[in-house]
DRENRO-362728 format. One record per atom (N, C-alpha, C, CB): residue in one letter; x, y, z. Coordinates in steps of 0.001 Angstrom, whole numbers, padded with zeros to 6 digits, always signed. Glycine has a CB too. Example, Ala and Ser with C-alpha at 12.3 -4.5 7.8 and 13.67 -1.06 7.14 Angstrom:
% residues 2
A+013190-005690+007800A+012300-004500+007800A+013200-003300+007800A+011308-004473+009046S+012850-002250+007080S+013670-001060+007140S+012900+000030+007870S+014084-000598+005725
This chain:
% residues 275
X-027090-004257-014229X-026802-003722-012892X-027814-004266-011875X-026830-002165-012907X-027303-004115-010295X-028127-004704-009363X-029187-004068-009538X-027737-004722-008071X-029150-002848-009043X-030348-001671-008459X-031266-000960-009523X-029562-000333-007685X-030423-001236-011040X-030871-000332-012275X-031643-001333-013594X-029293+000512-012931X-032877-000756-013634X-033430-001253-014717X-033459-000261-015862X-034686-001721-014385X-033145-001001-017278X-033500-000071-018416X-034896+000060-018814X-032818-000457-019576X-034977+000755-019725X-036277+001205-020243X-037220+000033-020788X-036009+002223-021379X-036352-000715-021117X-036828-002112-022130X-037506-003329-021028X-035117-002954-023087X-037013-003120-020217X-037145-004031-018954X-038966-003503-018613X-035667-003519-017414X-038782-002195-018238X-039910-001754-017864X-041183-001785-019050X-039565-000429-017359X-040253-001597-020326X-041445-002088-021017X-042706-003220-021326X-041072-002049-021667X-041271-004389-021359X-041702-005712-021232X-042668-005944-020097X-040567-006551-021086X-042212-005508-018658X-042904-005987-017401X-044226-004636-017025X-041487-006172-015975X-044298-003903-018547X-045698-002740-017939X-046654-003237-017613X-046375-001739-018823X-047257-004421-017896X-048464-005251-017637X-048405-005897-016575X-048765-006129-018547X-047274-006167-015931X-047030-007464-014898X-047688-006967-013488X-045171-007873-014648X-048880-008139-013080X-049675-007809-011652X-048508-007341-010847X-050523-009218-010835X-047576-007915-010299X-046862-008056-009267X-045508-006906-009686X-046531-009747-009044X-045763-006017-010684X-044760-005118-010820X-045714-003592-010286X-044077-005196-012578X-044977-002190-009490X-045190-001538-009318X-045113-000271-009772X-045054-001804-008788X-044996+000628-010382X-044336+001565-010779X-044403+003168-009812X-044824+001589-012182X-043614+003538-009685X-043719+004718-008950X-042895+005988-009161X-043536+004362-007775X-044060+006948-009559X-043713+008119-009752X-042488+009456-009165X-044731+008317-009613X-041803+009210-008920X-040784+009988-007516X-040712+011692-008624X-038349+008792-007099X-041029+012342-009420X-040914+013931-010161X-041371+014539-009257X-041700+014368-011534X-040151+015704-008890X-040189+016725-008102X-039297+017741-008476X-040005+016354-006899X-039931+018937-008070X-038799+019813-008487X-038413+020626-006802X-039422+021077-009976X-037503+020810-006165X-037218+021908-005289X-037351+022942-005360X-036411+022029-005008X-037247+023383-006985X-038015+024895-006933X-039039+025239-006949X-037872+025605-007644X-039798+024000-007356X-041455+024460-007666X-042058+023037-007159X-041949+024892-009653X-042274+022910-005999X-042891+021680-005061X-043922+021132-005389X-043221+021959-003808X-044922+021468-006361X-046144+020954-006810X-045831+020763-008038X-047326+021721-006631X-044178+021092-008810X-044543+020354-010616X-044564+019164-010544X-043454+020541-011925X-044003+018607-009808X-043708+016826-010146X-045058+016399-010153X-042733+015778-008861X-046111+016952-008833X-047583+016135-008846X-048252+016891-010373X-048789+016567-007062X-048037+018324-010499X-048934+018350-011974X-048438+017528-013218X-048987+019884-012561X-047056+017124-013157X-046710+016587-014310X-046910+015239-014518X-045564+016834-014519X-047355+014643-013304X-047952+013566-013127X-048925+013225-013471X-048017+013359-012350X-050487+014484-013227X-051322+014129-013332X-051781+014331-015100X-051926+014650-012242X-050693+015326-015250X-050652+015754-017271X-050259+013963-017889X-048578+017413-017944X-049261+013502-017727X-048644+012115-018130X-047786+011440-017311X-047937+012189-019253X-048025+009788-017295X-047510+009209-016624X-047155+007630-016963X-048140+009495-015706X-046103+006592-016897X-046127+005483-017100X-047059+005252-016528X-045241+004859-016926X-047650+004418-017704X-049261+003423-017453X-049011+002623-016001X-049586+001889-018992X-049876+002784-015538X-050145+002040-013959X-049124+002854-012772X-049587+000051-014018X-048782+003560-013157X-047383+004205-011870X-048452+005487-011176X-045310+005246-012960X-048269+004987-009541X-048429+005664-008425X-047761+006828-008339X-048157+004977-007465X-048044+007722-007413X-047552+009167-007530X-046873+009266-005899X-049021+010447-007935X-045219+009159-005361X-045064+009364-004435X-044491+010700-003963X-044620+008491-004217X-044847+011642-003438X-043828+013158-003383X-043017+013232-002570X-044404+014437-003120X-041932+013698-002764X-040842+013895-002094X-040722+014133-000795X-040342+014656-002554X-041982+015586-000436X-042302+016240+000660X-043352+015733+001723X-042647+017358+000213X-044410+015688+000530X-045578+014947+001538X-045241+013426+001598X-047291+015109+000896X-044907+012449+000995X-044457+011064+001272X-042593+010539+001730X-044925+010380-000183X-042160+011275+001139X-040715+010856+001360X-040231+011239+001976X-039955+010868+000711X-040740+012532+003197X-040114+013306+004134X-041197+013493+005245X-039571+014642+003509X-040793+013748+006525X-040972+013752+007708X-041588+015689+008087X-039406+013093+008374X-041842+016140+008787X-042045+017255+009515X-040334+017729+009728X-043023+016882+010980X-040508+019067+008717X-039189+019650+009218X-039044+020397+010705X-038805+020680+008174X-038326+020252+011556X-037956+019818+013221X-036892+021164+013192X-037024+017805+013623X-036331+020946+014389X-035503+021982+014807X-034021+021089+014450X-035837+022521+016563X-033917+019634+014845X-033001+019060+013938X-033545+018025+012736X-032042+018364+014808X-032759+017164+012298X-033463+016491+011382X-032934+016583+009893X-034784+016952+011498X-032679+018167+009352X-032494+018132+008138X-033630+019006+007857X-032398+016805+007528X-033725+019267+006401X-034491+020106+005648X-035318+018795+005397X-033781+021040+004365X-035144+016975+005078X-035873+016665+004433X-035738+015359+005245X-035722+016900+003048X-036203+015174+006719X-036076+013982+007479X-036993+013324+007203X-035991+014047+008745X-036468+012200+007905X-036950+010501+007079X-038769+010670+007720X-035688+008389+008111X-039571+010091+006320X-041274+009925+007031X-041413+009138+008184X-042381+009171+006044X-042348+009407+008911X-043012+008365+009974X-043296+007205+009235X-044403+008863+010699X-042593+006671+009626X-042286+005116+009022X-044247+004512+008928X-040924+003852+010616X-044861+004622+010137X-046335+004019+009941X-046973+004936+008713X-047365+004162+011505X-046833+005954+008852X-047425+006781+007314X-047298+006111+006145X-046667+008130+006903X-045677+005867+005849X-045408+005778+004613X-045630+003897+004425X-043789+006555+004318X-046281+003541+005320X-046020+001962+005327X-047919+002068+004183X-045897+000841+007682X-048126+003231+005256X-049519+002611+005005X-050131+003636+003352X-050727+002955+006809X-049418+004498+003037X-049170+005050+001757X-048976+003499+000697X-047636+006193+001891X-047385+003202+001267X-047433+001945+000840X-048150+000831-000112X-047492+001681+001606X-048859+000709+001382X-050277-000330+001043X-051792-000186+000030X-050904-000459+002434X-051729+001155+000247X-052738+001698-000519X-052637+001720-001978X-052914+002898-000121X-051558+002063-001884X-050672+001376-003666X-050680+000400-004055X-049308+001303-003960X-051061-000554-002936X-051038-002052-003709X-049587-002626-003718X-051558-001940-005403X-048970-001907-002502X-047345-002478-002384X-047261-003496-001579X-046271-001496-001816X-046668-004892-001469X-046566-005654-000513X-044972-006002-000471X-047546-006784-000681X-044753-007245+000539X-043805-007493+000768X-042822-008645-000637X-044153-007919+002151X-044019-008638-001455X-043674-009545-002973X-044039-008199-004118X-045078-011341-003295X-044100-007612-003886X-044074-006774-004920X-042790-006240-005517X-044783-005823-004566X-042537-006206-006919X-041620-005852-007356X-041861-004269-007549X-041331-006671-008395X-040947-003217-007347X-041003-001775-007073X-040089-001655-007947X-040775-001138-005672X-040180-000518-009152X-039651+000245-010313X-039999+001739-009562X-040507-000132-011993X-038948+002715-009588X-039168+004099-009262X-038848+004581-010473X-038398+004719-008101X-039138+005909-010631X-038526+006907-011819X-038906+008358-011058X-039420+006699-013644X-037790+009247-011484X-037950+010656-011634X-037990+011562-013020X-036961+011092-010918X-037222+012240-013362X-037330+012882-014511X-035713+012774-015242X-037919+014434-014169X-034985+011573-014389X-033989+011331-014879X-032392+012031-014295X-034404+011610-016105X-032988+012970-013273X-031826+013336-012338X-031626+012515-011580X-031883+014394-011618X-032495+011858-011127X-031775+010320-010215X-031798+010246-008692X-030030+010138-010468X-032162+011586-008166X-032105+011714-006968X-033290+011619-006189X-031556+012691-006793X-034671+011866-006688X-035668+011640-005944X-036471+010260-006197X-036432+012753-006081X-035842+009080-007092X-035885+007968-007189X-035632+007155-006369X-035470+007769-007871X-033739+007572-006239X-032884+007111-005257X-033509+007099-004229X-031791+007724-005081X-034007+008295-003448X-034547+008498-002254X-035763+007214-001347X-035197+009870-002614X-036355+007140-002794X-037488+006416-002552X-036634+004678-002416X-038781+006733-003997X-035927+004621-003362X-034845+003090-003457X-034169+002834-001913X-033204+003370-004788X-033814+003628-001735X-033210+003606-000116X-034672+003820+000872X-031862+005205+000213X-035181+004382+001167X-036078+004427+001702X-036629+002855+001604X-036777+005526+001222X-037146+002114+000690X-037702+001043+000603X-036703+000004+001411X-038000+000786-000845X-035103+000194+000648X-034320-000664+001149X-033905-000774+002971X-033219-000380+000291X-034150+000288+003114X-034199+000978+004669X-035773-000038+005860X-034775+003311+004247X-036851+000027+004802X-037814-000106+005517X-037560-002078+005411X-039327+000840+004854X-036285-002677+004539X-036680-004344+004490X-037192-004843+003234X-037833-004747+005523X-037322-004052+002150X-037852-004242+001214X-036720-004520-000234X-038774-003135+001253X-036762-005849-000719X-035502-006139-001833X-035530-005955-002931X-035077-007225-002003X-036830-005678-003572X-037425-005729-004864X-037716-004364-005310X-038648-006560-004874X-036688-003868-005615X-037058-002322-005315X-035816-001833-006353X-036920-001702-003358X-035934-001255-007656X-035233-000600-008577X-035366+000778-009057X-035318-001240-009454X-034590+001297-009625X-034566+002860-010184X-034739+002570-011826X-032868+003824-009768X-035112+003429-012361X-035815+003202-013609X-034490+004313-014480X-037854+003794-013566X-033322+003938-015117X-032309+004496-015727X-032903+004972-017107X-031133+003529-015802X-032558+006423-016615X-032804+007256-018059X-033924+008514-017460X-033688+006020-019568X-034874+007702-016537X-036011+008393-015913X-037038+008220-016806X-035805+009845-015605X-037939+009290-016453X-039410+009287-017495X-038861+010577-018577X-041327+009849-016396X-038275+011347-018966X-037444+011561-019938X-037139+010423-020874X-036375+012018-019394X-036004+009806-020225X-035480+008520-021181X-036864+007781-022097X-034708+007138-019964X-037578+007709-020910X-039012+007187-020928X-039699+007826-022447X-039923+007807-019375X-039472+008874-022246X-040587+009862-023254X-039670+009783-024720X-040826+011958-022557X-038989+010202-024396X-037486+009898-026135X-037985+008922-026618X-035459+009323-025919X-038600+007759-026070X-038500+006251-026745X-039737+006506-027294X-038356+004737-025760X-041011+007429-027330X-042381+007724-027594X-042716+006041-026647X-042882+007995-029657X-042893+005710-025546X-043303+004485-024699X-044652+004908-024255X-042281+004119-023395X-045284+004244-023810X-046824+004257-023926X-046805+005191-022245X-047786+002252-024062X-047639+006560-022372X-047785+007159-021260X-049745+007680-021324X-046449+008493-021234X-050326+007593-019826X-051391+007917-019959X-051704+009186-018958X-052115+006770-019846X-052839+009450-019132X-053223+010284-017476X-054001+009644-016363X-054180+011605-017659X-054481+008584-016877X-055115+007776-015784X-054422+007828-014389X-055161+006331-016224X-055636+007669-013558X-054858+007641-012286X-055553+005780-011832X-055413+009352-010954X-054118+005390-011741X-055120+003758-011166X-055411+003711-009884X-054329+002205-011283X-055978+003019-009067X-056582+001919-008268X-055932+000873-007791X-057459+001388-008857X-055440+000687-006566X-054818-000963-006601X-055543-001318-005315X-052827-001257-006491X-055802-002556-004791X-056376-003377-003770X-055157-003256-002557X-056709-005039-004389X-055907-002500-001486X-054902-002472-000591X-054123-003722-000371X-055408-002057+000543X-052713-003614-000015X-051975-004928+000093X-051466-004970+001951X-050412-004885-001221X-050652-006036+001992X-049630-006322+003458X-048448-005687+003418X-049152-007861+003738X-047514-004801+003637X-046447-004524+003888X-045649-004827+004756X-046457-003780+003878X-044538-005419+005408X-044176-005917+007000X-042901-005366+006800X-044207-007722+007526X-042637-004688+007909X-041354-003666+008118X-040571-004594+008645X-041476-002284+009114X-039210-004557+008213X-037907-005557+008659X-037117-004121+008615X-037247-007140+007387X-036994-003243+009705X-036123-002056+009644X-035224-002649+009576X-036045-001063+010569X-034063-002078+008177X-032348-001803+008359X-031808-000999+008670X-031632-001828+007578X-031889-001155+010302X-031546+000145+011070X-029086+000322+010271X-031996-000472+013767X-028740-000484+009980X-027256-000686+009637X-027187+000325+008290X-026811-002498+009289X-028517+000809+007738X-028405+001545+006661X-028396+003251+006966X-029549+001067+005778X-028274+003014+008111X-028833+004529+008563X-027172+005271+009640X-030803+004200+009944X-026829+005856+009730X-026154+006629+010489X-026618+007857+011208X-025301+006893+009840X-026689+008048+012188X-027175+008742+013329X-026155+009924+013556X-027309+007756+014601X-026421+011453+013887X-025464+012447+013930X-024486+012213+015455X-026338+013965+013827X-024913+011464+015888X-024284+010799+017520X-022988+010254+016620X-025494+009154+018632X-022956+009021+015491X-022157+008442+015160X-021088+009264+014112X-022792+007385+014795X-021563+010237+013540X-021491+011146+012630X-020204+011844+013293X-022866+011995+012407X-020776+012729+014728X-019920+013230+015329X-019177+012496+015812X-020234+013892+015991X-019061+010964+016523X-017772+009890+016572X-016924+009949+015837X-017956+008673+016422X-017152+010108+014220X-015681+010067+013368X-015221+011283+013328X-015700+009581+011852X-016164+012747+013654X-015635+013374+013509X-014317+013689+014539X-016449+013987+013255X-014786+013664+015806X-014022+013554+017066X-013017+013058+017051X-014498+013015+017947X-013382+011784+016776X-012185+010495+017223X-011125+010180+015710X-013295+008603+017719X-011501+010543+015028X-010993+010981+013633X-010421+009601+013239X-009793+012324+013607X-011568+008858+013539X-011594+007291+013081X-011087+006695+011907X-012797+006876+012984X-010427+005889+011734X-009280+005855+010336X-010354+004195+009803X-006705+005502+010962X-011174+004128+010424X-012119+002604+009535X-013322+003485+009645X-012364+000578+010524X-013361+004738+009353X-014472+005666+009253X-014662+006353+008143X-014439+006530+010139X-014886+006613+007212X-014814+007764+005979X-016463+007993+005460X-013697+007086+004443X-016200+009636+005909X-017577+010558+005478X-017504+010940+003862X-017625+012190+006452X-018595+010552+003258X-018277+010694+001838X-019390+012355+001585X-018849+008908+000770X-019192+013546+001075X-020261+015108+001083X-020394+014296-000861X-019030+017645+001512X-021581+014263-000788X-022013+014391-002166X-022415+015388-002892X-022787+013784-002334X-021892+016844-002383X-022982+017716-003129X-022004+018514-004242X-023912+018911-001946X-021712+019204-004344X-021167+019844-005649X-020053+020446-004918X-022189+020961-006562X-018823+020568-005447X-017532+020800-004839X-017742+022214-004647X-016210+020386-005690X-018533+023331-005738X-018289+024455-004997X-019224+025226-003376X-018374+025309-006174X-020288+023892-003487X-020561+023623-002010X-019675+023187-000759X-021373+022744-002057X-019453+022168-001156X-018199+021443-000387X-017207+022353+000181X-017374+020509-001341X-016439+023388-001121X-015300+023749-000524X-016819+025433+000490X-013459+024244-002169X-017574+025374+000493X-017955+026311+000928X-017803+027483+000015X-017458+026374+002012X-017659+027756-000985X-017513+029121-002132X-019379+029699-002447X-016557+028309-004147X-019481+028556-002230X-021342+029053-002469X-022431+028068-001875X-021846+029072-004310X-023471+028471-001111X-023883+028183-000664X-025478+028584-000651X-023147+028214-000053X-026103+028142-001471X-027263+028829-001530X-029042+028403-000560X-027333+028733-003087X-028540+027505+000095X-029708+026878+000626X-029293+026570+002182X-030122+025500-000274X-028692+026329+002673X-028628+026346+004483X-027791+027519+004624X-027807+024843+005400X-027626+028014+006218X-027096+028917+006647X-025492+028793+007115X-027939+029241+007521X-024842+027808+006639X-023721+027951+007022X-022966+026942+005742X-023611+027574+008653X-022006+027137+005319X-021013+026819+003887X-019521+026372+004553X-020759+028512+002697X-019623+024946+003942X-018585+024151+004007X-018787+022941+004490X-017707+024655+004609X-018388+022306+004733X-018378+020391+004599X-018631+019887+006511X-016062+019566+003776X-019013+018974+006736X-018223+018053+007897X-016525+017862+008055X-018736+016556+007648X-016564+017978+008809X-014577+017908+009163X-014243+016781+008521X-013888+017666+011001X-013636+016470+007710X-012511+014872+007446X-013452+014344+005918X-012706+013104+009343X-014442+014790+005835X-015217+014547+004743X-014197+014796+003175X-016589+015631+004938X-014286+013552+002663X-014200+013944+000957X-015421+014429+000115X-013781+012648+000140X-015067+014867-001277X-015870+015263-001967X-016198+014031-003140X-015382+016573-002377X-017235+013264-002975X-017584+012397-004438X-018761+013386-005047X-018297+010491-004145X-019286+014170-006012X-020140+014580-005973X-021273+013882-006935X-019798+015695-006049X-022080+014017-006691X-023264+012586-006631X-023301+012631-008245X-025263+012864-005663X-023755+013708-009322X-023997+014151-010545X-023254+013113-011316X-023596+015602-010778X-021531+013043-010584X-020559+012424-011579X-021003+010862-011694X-018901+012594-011037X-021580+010185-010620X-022346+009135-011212X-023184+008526-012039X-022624+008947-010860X-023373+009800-013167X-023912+009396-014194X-023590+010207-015708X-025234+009397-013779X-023595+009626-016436X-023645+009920-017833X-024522+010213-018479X-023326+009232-018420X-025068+011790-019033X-026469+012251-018927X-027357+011631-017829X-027118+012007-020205X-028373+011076-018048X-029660+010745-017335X-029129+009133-017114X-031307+011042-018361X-027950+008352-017764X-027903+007361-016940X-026983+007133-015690X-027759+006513-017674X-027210+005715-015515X-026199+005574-014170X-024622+004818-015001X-027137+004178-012641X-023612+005361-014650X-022471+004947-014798X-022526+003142-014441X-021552+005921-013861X-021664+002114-015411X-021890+000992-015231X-020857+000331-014058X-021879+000449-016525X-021231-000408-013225X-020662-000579-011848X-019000-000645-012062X-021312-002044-011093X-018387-001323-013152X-016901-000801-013509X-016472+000469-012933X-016728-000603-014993X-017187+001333-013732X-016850+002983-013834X-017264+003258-012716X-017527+003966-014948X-018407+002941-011958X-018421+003591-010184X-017268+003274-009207X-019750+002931-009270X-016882+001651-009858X-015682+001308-008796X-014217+002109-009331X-015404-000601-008757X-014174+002798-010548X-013272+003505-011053X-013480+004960-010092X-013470+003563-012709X-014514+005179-010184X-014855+006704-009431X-014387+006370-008014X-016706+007264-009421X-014620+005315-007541X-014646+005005-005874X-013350+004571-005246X-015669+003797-005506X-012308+004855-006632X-010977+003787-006247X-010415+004012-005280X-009873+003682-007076X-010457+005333-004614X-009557+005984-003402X-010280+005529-002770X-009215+007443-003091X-011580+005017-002399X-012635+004150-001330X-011555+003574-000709X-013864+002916-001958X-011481+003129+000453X-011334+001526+001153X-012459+000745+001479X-010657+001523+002491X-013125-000092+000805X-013761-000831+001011X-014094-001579+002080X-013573-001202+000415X-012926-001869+002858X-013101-002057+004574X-013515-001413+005182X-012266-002160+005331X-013406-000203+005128X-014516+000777+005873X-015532+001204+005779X-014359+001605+006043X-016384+001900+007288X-017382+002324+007203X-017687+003213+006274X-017599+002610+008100X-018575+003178+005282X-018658+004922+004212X-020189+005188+004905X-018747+004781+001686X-019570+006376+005095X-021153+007323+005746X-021450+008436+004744X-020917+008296+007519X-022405+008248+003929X-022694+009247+002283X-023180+010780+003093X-024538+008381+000885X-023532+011695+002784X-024179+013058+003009X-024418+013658+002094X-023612+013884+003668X-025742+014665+002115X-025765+015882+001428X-025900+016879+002183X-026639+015970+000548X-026742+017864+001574X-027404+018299+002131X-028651+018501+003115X-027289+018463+001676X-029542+017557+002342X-031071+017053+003402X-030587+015551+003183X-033193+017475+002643X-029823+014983+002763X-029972+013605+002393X-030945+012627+001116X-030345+013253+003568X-031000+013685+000178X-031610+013670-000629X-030880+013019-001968X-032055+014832-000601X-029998+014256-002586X-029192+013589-003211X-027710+012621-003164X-029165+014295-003713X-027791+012742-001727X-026394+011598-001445X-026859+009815-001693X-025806+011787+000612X-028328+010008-002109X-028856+008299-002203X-028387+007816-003151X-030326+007906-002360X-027944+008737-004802X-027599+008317-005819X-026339+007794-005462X-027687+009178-006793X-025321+008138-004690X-024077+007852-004400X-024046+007075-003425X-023357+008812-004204X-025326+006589-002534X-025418+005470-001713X-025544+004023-002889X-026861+005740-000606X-026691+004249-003717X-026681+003245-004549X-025582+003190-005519X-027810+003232-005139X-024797+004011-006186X-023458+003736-006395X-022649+002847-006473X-023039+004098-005907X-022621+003346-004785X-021277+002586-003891X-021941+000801-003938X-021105+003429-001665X-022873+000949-004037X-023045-000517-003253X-023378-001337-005205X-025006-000559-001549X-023593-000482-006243X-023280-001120-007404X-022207-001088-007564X-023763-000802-008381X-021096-001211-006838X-019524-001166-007363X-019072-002165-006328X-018598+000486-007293X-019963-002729-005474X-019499-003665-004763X-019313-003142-003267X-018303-004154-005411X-019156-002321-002531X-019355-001899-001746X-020121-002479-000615X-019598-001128-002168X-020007-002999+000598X-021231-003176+001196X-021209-002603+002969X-021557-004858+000984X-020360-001756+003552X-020107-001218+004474X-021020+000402+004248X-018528-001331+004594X-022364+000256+003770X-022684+002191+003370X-023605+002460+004113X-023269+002790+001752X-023310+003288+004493X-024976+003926+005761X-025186+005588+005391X-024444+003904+008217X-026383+005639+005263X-026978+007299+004784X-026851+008134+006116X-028905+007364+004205X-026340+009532+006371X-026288+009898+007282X-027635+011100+006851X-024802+010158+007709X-029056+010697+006962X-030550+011266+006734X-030683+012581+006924X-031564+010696+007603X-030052+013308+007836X-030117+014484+007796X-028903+015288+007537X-030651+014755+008775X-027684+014799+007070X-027037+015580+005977X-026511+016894+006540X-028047+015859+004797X-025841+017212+006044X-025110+018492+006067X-026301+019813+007156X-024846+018983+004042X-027704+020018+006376X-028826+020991+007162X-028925+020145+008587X-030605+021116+006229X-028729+018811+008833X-028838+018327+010299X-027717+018694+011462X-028865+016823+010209X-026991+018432+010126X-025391+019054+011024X-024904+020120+011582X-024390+019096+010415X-025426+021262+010729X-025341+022220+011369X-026335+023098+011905X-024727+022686+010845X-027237+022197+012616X-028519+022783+013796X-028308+022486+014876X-029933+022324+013732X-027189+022090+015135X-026663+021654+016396X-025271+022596+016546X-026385+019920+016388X-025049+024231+017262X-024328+025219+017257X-022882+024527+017663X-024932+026330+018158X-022932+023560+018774X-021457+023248+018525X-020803+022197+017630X-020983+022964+019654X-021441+021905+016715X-020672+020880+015468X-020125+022206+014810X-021888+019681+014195X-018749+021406+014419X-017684+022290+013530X-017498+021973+011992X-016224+022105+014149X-017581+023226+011142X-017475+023281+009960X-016240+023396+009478X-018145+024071+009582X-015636+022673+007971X-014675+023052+007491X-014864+023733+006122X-013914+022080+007535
C-alpha cells in the first residue's frame, strides 16, 4: 500500500538515520495514557507526539473540539525531533488508526511526502515480541520547510456551499458510527445528527482488526463514491475521519479534502442545519 507500512518494514528500517518514528497513543478518555504508556515502552528511537498538546490547536468558540495546531508550533516540535524535509516519517498508535492518521494528514497537509502509518499499531508491534525500550532519545535539531496543501483542507464557508447549493460534484462523506450519524446517540457534542446531504462511510469499517483494508477492498467500500467529485471526509473533531481520508486516496481517489473541524465545528455556528 501507498500510505501503509507493515511491521516487517519497520523492523528492517529501526536503525535507519533518516527514518523517524513517532509515537501518536492517546486515549480520549484518559488524556495522559498515551504519554505514560510511552514513557513505560516504546519502539526504539520513536518520538512522543500528543494528540492534544501537539496535534491540536486551542479549543475556540469555533474550530471543533480538536482544531488544527499553529502550524509554527508544530513545525518547530517538528524540528526538535530531528524531522526534516528528507526525513522518512513512520507514525503508530495503539492500532485504532486514528490518532496516527491524524498525524499522516497533518504532515501531508503541512508538504511533507514521506510520511506513513505503521499497520497493526504498537499492539501489532508488541504480538510480534519486536524490540521495545523506555529510552527517551535525542535527535539534532533539523530544517523543516512548509509547502502548505491548503487543497487538503475544506473550510466550513465551503462546507456550507454544498450544503446550500446542494452541489451534485460535491459529496460530504460523516465518518463516525451510524448510530451517531442517524443521531440515536450522541454522547460527546451538544447536538445529534449529521450535516445535510452527508452519507455515512464509517471510518472503523476500514479496517480488519488493527489492520487497514487492502486498497481493492477500500475501492469495494467506496464503490457508490464518484470519483469525479469533490469528497469532503468529517467527524466529529476531525480526528477520526483521517483514517477514511487516507482510505479514499489508497483506493485511488484523489479529489479528498478534510473538513478539520467536523461535525463539533458545525454546529457552533446556531444557524447551520442538522439532519
Amino acid at each position: 500500500m501507498k500510505y501503509v507500512k507493515d511491521k516487517e518494514w519497520l523492523l528492517k528500517n529501526l536503525n535507519e538515520k533518516n527514518v523517524r518514528i513517532v509515537d501518536c497513543r492517546f486515549s480520549l478518555a484518559e488524556s495522559q495514557k498515551g504519554k505514560i504508556e510511552y514513557l513505560h515502552q516504546h519502539v526504539p528511537g520513536a518520538v512522543f507526539f500528543d494528540l492534544e498538546k501537539d496535534l491540536s490547536g486551542t479549543v475556540g468558540e469555533h474550530g471543533g473540539r480538536h482544531p488544527l495546531p499553529n502550524v509554527v508550533e508544530l513545525v518547530s516540535k517538528l524540528e526538535n525531533a530531528g524531522i526534516s524535509d528528507d526525513t522518512t516519517i513512520i507514525a503508530y498508535d495503539n492500532g485504532e488508526g486514528a490518532f496516527a492518521a491524524r498525524f499522516w494528514w497533518l504532515l501531508h497537509y503541512l508538504g511533507h511526502e514521506h510520511v506513513y502509518v505503521l499497520d497493526g499499531g504498537f499492539n501489532g508491534w508488541l504480538n510480534e515480541n519486536y524490540p521495545l525500550t523506555a529510552n527517551i532519545p535525542s535527535y539534532e535539531k533539523a530544517d523543516f520547510h512548509v509547502n502548505l496543501k491548503s487543497e487538503l483542507i475544506a473550510t466550513v464557508e465551503e462546507v456550507k456551499e454544498v450544503v446550500e447549493k446542494q452541489q451534485i460534484n460535491k459529496m460530504l462523506i460523516d465518518s463516525r458510527e451510524e448510530k451517531r450519524y442517524l443521531g440515536l446517540e450522541e454522547p460527546i457534542d451538544k447536538k445529534a445528527g449529521h450535516i445535510p446531504g452527508a452519507i455515512n462511510k464509517p471510518w472503523m469499517e476500514g479496517f480488519k482488526g488493527s489492520q487497514y483494508l487492502s486498497a481493492e477492498e477500500q475501492r469495494q467500500r467506496f464503490s457508490d463514491v464518484d470519483a469525479n467529485q469533490q469528497i469532503i471526509v468529517y467527524c466529529g473533531s476531525g480526528v477520526t475521519a483521517t483514517p477514511n481520508f487516507l482510505a479514499l486516496k489508497e483506493a485511488g481517489f484523489e479529489k479528498v479534502k478534510l473538513y478539520a473541524g467536523s461535525f463539533s465545528d458545525w454546529i457552533s455556528y446556531k444557524e447551520n442545519k442538522v439532519e
